[in-house]
The first five atom37 places (N, CA, C, CB, O) and aatype in JSON, in Angstrom:
{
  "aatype": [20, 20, 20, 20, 20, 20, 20, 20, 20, 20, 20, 20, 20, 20, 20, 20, 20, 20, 20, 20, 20, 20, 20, 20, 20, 20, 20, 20, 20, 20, 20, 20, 20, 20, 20, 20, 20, 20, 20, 20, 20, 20, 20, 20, 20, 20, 20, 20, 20, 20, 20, 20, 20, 20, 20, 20, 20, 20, 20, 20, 20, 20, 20, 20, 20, 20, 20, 20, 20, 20, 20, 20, 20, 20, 20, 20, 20, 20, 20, 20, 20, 20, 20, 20, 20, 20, 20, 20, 20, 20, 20, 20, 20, 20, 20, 20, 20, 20, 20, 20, 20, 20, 20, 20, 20, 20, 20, 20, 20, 20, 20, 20, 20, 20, 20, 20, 20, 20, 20, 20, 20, 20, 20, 20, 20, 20, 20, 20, 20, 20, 20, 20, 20, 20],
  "atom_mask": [
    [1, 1, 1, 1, 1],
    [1, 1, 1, 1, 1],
    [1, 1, 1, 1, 1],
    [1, 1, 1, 1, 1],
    [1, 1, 1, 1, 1],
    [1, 1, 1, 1, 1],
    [1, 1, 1, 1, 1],
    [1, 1, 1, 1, 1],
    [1, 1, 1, 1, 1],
    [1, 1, 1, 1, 1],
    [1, 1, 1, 1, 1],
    [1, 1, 1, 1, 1],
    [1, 1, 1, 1, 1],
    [1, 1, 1, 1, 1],
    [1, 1, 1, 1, 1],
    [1, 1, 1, 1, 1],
    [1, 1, 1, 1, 1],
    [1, 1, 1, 1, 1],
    [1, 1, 1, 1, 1],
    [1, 1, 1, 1, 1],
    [1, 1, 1, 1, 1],
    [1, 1, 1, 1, 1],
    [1, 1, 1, 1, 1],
    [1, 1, 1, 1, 1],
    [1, 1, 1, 1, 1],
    [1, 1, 1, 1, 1],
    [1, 1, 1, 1, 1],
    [1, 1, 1, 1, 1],
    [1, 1, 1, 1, 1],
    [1, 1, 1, 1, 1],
    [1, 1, 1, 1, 1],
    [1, 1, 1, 1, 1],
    [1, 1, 1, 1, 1],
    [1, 1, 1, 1, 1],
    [1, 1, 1, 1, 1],
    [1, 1, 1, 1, 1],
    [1, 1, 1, 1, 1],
    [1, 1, 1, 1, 1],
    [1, 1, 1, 1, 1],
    [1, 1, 1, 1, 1],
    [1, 1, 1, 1, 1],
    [1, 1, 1, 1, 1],
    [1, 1, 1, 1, 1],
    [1, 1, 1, 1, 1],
    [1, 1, 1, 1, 1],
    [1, 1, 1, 1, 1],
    [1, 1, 1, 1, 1],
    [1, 1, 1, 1, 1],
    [1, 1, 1, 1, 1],
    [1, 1, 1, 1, 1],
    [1, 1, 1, 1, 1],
    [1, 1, 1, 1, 1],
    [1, 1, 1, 1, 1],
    [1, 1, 1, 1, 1],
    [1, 1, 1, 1, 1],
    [1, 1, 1, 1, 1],
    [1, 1, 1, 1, 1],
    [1, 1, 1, 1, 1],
    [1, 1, 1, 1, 1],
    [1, 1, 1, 1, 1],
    [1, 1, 1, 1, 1],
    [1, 1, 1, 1, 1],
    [1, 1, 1, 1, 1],
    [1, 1, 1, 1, 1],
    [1, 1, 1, 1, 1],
    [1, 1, 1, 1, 1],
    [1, 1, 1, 1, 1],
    [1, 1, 1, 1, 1],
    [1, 1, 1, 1, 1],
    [1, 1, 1, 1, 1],
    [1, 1, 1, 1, 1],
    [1, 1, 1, 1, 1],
    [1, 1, 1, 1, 1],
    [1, 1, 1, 1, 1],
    [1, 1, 1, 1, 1],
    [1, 1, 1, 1, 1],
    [1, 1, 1, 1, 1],
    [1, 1, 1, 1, 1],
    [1, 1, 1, 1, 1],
    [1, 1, 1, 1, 1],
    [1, 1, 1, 1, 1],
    [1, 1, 1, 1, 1],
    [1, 1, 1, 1, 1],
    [1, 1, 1, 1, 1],
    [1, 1, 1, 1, 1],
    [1, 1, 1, 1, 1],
    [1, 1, 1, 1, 1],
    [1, 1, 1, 1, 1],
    [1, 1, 1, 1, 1],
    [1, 1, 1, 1, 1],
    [1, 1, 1, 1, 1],
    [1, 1, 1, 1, 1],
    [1, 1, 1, 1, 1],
    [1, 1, 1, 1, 1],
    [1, 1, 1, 1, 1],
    [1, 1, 1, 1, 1],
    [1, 1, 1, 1, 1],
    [1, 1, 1, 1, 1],
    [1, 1, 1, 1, 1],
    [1, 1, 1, 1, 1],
    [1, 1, 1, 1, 1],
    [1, 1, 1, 1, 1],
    [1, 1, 1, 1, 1],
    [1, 1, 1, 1, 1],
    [1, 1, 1, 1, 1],
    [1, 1, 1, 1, 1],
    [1, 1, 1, 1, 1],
    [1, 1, 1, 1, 1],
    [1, 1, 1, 1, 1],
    [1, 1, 1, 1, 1],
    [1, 1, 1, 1, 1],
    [1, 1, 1, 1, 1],
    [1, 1, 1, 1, 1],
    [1, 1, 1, 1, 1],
    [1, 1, 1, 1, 1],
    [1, 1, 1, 1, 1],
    [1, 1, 1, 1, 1],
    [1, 1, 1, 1, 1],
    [1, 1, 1, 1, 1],
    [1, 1, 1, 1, 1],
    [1, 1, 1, 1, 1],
    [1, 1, 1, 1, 1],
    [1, 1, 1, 1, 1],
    [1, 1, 1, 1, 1],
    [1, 1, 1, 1, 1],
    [1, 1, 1, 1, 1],
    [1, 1, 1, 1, 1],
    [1, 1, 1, 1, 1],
    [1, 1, 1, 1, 1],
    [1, 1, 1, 1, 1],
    [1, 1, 1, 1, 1],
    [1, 1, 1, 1, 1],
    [1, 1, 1, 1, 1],
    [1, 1, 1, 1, 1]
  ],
  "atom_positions": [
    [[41.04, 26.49, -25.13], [40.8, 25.94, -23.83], [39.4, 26.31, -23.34], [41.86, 26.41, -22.85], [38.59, 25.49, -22.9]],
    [[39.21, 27.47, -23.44], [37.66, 27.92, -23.06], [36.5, 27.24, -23.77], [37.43, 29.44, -23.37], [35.45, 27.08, -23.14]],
    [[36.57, 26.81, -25.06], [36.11, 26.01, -25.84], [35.87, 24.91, -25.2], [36.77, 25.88, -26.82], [34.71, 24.69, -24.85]],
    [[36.68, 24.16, -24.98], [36.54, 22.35, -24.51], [35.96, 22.6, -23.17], [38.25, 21.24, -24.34], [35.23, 21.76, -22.64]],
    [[36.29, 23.86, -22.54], [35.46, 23.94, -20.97], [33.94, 23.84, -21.46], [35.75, 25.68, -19.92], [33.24, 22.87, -21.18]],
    [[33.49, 24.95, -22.24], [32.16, 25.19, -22.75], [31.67, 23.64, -23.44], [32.23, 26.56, -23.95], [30.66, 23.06, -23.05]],
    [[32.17, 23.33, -24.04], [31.3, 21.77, -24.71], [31.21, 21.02, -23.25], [32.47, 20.51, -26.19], [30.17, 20.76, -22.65]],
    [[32.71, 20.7, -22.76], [31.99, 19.78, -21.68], [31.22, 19.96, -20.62], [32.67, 19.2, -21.14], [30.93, 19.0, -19.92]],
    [[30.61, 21.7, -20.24], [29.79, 21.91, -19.72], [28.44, 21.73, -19.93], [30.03, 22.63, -19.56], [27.58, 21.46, -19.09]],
    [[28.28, 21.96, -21.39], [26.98, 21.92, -22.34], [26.71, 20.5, -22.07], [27.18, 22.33, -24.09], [25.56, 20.08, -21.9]],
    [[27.9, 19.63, -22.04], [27.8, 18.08, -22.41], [27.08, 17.31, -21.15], [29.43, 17.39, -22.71], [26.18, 16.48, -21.22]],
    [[27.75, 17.82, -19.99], [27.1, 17.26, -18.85], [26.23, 18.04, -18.85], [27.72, 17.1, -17.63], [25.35, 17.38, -19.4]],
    [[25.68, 19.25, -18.59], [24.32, 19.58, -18.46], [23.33, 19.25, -19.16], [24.18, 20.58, -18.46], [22.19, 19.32, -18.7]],
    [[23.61, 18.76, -20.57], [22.56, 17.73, -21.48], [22.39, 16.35, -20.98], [23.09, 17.5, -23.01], [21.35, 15.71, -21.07]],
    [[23.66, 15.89, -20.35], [23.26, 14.4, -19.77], [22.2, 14.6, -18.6], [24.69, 13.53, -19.11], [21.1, 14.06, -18.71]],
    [[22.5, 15.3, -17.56], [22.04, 15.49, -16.63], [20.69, 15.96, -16.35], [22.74, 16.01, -16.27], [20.03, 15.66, -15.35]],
    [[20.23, 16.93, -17.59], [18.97, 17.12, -18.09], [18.34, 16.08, -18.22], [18.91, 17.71, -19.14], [17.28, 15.86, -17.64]],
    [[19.11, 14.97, -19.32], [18.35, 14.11, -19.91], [17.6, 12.87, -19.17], [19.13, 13.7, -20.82], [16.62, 12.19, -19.44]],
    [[18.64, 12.92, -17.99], [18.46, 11.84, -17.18], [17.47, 12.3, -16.17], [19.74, 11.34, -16.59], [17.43, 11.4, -15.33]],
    [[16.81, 13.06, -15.89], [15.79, 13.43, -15.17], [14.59, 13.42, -15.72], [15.98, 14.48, -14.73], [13.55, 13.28, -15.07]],
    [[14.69, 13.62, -17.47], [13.16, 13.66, -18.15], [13.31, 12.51, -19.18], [12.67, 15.29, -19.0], [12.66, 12.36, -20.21]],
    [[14.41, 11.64, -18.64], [13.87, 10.07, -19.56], [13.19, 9.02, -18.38], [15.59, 8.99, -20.41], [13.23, 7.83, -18.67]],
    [[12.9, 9.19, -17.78], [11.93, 8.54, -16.59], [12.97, 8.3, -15.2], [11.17, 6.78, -17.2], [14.07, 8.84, -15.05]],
    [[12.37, 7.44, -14.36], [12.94, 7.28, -13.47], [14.34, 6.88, -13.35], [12.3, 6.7, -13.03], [15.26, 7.4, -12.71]],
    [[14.3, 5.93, -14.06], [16.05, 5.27, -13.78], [15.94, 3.94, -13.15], [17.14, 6.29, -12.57], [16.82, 3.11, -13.34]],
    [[14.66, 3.61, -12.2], [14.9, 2.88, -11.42], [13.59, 1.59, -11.94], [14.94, 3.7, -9.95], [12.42, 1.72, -12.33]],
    [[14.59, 0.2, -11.69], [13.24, -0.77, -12.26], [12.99, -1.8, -11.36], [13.48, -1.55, -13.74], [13.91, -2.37, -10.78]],
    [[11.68, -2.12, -11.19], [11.6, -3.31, -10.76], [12.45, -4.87, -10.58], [10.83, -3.36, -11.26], [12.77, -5.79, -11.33]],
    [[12.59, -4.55, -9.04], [13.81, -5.97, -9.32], [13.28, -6.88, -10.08], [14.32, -6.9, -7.97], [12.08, -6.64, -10.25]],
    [[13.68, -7.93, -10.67], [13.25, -8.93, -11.18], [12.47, -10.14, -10.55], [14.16, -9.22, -11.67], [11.66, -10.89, -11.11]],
    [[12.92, -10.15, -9.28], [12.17, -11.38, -8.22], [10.65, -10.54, -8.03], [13.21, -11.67, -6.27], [9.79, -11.39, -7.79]],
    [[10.2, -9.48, -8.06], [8.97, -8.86, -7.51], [8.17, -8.91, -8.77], [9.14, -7.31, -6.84], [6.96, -8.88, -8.55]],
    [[8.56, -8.99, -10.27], [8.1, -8.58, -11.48], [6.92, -10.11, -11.23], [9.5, -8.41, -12.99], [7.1, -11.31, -11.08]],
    [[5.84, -9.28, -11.31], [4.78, -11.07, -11.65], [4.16, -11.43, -10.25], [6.05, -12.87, -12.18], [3.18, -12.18, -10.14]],
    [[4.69, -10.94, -9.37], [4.36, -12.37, -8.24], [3.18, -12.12, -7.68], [5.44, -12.64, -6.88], [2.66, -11.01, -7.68]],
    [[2.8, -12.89, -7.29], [1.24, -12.89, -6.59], [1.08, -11.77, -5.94], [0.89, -14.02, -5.52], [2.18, -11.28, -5.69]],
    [[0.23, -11.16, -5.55], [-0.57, -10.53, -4.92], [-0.2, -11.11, -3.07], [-2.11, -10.87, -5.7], [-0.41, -12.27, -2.72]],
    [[0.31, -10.15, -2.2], [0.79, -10.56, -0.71], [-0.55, -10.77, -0.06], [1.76, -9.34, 0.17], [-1.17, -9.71, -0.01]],
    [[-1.03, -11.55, 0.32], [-2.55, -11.49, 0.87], [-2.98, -12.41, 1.81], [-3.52, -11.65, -0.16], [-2.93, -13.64, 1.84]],
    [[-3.51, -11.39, 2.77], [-3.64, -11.92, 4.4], [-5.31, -11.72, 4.6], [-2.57, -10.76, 5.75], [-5.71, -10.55, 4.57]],
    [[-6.08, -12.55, 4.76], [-7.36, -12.92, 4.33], [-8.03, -11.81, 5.75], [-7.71, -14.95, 4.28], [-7.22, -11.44, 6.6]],
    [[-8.91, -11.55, 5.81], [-9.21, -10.9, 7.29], [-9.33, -11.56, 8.32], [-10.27, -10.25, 7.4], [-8.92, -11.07, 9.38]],
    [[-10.1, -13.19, 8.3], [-9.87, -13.71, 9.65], [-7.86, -14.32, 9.82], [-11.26, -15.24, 9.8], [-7.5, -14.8, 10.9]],
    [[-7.24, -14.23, 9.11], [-5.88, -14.25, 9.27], [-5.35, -12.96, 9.77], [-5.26, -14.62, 8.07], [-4.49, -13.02, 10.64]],
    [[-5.74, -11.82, 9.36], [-5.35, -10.81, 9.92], [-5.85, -10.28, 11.16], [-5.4, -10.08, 9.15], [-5.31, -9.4, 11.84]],
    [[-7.36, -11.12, 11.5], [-7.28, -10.85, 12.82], [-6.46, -11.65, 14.15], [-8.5, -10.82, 13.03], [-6.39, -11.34, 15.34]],
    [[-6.05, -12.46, 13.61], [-4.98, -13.37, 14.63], [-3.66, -12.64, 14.59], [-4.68, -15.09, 14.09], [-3.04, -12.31, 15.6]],
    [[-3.35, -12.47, 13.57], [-2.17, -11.87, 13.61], [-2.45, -10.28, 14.77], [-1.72, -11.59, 11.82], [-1.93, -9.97, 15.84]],
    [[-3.44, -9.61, 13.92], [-3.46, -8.44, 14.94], [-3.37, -8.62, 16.36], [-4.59, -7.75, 14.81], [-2.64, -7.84, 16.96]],
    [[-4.09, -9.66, 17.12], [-4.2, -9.65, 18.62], [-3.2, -10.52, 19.0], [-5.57, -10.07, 19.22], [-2.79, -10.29, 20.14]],
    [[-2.35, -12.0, 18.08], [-1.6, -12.28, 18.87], [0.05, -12.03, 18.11], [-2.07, -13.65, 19.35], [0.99, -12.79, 18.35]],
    [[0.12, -11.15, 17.43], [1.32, -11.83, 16.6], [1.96, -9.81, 16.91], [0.81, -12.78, 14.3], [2.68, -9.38, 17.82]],
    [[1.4, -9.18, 15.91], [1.68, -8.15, 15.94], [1.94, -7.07, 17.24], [0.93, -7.94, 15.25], [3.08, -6.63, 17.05]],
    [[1.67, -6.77, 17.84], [2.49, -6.42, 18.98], [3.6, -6.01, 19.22], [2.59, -7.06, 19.54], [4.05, -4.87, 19.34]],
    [[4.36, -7.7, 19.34], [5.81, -7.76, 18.82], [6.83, -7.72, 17.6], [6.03, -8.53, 19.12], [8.06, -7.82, 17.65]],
    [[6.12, -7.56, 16.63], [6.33, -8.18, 15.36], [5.94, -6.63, 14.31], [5.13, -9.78, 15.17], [5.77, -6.85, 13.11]],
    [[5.83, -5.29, 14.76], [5.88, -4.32, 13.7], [7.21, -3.22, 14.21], [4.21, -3.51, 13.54], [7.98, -3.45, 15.14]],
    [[7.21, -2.11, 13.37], [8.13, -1.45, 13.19], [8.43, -0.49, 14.53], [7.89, -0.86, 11.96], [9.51, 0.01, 14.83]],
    [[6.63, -0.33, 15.56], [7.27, 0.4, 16.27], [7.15, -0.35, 17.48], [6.88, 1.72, 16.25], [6.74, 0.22, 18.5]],
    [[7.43, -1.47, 17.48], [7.19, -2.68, 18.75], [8.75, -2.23, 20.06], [7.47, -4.95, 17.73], [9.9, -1.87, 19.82]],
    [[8.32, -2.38, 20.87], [9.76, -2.28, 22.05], [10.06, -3.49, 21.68], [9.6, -2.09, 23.95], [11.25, -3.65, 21.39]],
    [[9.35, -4.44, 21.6], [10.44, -5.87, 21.43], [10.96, -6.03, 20.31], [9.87, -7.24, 21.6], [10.44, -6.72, 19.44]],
    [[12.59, -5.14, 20.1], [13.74, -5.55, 19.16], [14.22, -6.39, 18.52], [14.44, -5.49, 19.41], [14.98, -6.23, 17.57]],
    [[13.81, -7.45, 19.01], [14.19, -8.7, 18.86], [13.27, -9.38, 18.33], [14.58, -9.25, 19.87], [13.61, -10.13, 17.41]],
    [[11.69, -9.33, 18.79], [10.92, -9.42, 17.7], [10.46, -8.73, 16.58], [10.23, -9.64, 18.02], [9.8, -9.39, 15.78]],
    [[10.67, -7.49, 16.34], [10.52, -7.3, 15.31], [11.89, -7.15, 14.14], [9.73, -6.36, 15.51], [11.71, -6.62, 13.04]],
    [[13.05, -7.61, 14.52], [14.76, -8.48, 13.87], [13.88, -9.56, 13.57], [16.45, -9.02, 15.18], [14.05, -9.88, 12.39]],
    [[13.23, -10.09, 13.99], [13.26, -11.9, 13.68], [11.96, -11.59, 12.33], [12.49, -13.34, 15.6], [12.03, -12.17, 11.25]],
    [[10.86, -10.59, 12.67], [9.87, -10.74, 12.02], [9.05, -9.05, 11.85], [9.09, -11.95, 12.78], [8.48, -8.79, 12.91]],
    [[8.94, -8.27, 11.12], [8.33, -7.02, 10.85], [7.04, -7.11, 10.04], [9.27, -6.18, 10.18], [7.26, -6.51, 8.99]],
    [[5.94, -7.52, 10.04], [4.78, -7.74, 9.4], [4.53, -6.13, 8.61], [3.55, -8.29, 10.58], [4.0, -5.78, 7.55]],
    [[4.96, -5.68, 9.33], [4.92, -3.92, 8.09], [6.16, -3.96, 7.3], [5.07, -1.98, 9.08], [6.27, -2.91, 6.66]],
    [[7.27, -4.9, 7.07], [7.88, -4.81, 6.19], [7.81, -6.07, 5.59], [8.94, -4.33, 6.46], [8.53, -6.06, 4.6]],
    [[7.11, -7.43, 5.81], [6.81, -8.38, 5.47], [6.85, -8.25, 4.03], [5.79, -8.73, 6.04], [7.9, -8.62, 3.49]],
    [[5.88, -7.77, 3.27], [5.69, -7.64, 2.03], [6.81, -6.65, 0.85], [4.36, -7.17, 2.15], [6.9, -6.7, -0.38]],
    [[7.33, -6.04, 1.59], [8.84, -5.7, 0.9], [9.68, -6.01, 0.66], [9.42, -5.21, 1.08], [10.41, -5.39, -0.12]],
    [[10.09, -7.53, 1.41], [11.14, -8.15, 1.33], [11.1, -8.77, -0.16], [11.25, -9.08, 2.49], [10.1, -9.0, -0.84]],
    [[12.52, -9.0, -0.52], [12.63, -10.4, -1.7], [11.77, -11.52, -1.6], [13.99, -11.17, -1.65], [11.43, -11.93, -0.5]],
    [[11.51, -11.89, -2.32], [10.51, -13.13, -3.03], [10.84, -14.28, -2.24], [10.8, -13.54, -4.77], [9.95, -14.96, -1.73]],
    [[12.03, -14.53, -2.11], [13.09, -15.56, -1.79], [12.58, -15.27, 0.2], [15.2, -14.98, -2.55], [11.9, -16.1, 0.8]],
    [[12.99, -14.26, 0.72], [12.62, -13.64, 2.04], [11.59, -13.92, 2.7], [12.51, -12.49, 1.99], [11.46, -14.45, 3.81]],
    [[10.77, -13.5, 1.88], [9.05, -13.63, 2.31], [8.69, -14.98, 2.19], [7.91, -12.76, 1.29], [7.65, -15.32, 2.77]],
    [[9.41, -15.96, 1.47], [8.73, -17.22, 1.58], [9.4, -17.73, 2.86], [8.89, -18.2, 0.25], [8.63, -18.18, 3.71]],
    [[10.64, -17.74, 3.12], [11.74, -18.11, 4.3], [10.53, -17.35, 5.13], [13.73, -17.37, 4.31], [9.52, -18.06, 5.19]],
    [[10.39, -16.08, 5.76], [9.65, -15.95, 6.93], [8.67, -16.31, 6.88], [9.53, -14.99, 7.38], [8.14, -16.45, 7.99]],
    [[7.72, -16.73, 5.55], [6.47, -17.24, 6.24], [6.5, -18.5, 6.27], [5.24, -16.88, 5.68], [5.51, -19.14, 6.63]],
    [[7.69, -19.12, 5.9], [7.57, -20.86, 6.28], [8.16, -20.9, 7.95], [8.87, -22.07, 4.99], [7.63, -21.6, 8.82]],
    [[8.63, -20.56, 8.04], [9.32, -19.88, 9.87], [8.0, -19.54, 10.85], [10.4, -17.88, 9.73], [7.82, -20.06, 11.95]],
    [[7.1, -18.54, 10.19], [5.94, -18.5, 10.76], [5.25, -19.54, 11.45], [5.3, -18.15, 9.99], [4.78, -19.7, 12.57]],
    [[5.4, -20.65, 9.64], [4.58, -21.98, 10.11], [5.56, -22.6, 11.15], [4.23, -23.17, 8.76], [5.31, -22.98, 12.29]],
    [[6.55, -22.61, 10.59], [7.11, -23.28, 12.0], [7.09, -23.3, 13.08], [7.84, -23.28, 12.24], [6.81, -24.38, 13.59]],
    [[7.33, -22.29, 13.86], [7.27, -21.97, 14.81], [6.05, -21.62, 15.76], [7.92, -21.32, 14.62], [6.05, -21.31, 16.95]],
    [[4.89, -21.8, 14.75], [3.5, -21.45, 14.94], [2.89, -22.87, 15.62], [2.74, -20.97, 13.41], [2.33, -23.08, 16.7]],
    [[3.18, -23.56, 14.74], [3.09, -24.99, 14.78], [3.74, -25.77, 15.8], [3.53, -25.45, 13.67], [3.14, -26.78, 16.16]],
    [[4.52, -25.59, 16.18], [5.35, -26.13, 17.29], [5.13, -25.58, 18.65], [6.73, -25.92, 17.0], [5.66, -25.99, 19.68]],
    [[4.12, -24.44, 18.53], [3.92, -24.08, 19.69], [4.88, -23.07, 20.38], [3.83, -25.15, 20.3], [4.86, -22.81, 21.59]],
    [[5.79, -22.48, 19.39], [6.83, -21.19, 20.03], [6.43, -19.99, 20.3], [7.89, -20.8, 19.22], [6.83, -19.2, 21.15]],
    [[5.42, -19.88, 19.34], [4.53, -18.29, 19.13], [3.18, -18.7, 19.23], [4.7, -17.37, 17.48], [2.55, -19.64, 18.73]],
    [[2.78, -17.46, 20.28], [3.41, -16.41, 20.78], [3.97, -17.17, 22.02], [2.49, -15.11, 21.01], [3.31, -18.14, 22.41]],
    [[5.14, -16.82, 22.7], [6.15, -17.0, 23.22], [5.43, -17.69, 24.71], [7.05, -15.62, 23.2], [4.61, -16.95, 25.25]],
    [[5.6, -18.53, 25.14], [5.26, -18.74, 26.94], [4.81, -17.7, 28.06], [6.54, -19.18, 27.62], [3.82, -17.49, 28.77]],
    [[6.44, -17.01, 27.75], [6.53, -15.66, 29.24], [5.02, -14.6, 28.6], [8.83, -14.19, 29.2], [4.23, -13.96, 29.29]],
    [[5.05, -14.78, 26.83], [4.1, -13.6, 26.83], [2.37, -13.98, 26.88], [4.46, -12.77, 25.4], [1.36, -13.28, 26.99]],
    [[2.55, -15.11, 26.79], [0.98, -16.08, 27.26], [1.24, -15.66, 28.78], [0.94, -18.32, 26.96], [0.44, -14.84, 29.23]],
    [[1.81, -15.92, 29.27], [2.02, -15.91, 30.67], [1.22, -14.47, 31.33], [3.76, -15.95, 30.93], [0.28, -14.48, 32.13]],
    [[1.8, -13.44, 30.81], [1.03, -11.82, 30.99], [0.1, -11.53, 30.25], [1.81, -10.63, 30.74], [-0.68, -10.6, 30.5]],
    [[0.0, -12.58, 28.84], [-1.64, -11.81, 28.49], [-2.0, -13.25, 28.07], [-1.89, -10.28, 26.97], [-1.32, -13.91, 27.29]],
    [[-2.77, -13.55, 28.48], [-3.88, -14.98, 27.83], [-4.51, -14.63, 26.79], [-5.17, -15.55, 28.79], [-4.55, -15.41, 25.84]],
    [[-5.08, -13.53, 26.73], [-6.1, -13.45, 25.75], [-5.05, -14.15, 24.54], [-6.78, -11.7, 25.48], [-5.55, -14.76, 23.59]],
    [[-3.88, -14.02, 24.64], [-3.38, -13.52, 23.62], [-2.77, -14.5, 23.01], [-2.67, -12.52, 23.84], [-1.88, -14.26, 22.18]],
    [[-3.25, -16.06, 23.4], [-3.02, -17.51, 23.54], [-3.97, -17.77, 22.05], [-3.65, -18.31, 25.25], [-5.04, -17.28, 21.71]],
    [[-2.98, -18.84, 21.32], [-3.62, -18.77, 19.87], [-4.57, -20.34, 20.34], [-2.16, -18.87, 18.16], [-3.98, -21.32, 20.8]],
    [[-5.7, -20.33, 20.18], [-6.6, -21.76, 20.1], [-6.06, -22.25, 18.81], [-8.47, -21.59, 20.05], [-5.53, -21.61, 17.9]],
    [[-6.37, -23.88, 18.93], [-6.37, -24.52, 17.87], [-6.67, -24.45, 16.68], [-6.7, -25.1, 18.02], [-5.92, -24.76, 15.75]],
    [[-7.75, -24.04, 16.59], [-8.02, -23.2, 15.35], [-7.53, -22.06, 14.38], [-8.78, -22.83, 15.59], [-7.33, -21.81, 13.2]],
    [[-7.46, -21.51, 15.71], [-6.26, -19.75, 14.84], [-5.06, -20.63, 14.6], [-5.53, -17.83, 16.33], [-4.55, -20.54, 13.48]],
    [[-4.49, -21.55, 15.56], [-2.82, -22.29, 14.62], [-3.15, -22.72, 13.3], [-2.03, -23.95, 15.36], [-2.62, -22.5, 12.21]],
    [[-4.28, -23.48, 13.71], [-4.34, -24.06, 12.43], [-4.68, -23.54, 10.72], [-5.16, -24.88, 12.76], [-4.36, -24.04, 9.64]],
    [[-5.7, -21.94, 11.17], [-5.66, -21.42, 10.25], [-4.2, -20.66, 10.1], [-6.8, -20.75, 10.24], [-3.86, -20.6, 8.92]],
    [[-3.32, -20.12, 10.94], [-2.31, -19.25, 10.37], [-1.6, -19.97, 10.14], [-1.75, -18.26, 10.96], [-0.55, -19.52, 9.68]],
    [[-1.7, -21.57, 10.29], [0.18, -22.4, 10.04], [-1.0, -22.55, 8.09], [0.96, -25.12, 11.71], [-0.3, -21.85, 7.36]],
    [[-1.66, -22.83, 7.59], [-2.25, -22.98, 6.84], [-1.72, -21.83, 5.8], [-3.46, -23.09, 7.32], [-0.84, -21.96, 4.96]],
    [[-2.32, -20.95, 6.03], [-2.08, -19.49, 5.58], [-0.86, -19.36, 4.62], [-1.81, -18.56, 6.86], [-0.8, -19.05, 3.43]],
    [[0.21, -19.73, 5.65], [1.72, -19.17, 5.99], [2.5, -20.37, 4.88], [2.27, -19.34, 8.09], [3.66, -20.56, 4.51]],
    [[1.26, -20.98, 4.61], [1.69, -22.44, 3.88], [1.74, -22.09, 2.59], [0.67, -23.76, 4.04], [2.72, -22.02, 1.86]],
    [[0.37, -21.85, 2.32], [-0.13, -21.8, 1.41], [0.76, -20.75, 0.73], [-1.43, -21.67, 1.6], [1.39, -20.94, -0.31]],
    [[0.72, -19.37, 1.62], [1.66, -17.83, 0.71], [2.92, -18.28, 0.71], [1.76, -16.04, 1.56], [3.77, -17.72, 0.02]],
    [[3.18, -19.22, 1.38], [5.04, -19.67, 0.5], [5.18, -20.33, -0.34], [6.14, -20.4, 1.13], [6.23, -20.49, -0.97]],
    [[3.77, -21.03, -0.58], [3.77, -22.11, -1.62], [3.67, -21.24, -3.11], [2.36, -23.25, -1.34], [4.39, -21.2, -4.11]],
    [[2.58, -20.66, -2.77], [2.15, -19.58, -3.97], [3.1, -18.55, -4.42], [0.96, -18.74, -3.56], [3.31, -18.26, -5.59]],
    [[3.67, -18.02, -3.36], [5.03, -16.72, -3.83], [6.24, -18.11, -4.4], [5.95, -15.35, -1.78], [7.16, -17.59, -5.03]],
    [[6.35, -19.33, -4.32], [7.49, -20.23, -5.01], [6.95, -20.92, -6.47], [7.94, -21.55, -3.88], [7.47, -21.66, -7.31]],
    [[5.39, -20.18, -6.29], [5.21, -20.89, -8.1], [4.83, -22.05, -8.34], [6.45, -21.03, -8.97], [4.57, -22.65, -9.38]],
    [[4.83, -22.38, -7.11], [4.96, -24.33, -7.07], [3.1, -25.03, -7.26], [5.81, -25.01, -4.78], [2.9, -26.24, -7.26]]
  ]
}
């Protein structure tokens, strides 16, 4: 009896060894293996900075915008994810939802001109097009 205790102690402490100095364990999902490069050009990232982000990162008070949209976790999501929010982006960019009325309302600056839509609905186009391969 002391015997079979001793092997299967030896036995798991060799697995358990082994599994710490045969590498990580852990692999790249398969949707992330390959895919483009996440990339937000600098005049895109400056629109985003003054009108988007605010609401839209991890330590924003607005809950609800950053549930709908986290630009600091943007690029972590699934393949599949990141194209859904940045076609949503365009959407909603485009239609004139974002940034929101009430919050034009308290900050103007913070009102996207024609131009910034047009470059970020562009953008938002293009990186869903490119993260789908298409």
């Amino acid at each position: 009896m002391k015997n079979l205790i001793l092997i299967l102690t030896i036995a798991t402490a060799s697995i358990t060894f082994l599994s710490f100095t045969t590498g990580t364990g852990y692999e790249m999902p398969s949707d992330k293996v390959g895919l483009p490069a996440y990339d937000v050009p600098d005049d895109v990232q400056e629109i985003i900075d003054n009108s988007c982000y605010g609401c839209h990162n991890t330590d924003s008070k607005s809950t609800k915008g950053k549930m709908k949209l986290n630009f600091d976790k943007l690029s972590d999501l699934k393949q599949s994810k990141q194209i859904g929010k940045l076609m949503k982006i365009s959407k909603v960019v485009k239609n004139g939802k974002m940034p929101t009325k009430k919050f034009v309302e308290k900050y103007p600056d913070k009102k996207l001109t024609d131009d910034e839509t047009t470059l970020l609905v562009t953008w938002a186009d293009n990186m869903a097009v490119e993260l789908s391969g298409e």
